[in-house]
C-alpha positions as CSV (number, residue, x, y, z in Angstrom):
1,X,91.1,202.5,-102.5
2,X,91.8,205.1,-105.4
3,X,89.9,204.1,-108.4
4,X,92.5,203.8,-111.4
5,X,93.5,206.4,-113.6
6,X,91.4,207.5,-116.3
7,X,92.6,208.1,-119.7
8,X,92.0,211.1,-121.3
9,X,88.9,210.7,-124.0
10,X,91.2,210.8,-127.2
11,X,93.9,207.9,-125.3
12,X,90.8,206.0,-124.6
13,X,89.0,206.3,-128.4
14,X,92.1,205.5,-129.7
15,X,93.0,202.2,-127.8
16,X,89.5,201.4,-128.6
17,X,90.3,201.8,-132.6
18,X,93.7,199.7,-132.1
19,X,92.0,197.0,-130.4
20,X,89.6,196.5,-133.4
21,X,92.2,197.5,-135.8
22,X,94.2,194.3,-134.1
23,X,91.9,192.2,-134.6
24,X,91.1,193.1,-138.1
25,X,94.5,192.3,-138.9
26,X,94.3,188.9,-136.9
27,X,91.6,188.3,-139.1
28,X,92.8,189.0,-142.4
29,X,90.2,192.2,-142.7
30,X,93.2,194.4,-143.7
31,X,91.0,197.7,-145.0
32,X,89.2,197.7,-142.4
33,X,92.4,197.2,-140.3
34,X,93.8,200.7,-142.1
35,X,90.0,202.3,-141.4
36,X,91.0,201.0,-137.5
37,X,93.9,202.7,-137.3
38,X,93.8,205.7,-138.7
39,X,90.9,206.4,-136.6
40,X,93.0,205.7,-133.9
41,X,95.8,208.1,-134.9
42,X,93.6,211.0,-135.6
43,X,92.1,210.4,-131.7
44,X,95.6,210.5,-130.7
45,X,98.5,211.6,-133.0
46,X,101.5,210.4,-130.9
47,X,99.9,206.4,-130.8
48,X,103.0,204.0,-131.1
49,X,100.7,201.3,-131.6
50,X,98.2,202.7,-134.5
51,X,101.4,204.1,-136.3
52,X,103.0,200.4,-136.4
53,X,99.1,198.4,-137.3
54,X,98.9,201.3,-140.0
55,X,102.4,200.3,-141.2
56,X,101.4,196.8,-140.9
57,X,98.3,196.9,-142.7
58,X,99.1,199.5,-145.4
59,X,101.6,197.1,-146.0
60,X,99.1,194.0,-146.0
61,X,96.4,196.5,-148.8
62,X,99.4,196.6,-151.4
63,X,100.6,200.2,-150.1
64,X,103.9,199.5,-149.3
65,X,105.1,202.7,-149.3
66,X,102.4,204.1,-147.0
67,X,103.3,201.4,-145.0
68,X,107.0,202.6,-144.9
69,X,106.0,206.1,-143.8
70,X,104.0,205.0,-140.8
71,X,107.0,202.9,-139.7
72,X,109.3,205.7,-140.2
73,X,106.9,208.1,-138.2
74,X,106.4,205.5,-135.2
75,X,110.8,205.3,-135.3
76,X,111.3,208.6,-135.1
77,X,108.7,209.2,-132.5
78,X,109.8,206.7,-130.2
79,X,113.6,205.9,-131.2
80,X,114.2,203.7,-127.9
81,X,110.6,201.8,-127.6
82,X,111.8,198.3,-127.5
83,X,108.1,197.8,-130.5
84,X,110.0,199.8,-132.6
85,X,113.1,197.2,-132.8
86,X,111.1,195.0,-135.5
87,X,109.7,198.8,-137.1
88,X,113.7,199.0,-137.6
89,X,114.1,195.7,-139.5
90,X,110.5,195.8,-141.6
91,X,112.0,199.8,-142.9
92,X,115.0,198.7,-144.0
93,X,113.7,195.4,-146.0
94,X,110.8,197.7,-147.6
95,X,113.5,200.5,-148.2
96,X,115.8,197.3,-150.5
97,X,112.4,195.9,-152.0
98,X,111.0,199.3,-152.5
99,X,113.6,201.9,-153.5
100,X,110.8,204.3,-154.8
101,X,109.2,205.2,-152.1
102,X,110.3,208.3,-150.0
């Protein structure tokens, strides 16, 4: 049997980071949340998952408009991803409650 397919290092690290930046959230630990996943983005840039939990915990630390811009970013890097659906929905209700961010 072929043993399974191994991640490259920086896809690994960062699923590690999104896991604990998931369970930060689940547990109310929103900064550390952030800390989580923004470690996981740096590991790996193109991370659907860190760019939506950063959106969701910027959010959740009173940044609403950092929040916005990870949301935007994990949109427009995957358009068609059926977790971006709900991304579409939380941009447009922090674009009417927060008209000053960019």
């Amino acid at each position: 049997p072929n043993p399974p397919p191994r991640r490259a290092p920086g896809k690994q690290k960062a699923q590690e980071h999104v896991e604990a930046g998931n369970r930060a959230l689940l547990t109310g630990n929103f900064s550390e949340a952030v800390a989580q996943m923004q470690r996981a983005l740096d590991a790996d840039p193109g991370n659907l998952d860190a760019m939506i939990g950063l959106g969701i915990a910027s959010v959740r630390v009173g940044k609403p408009c950092d929040g916005l811009k990870y949301y935007r970013r994990a949109r427009d890097t995957s358009p068609n991803s059926p977790k971006v659906d709900r991304v579409k929905s939380l941009i447009k209700d922090l674009e009417r409650e927060h008209p000053d961010c960019k």
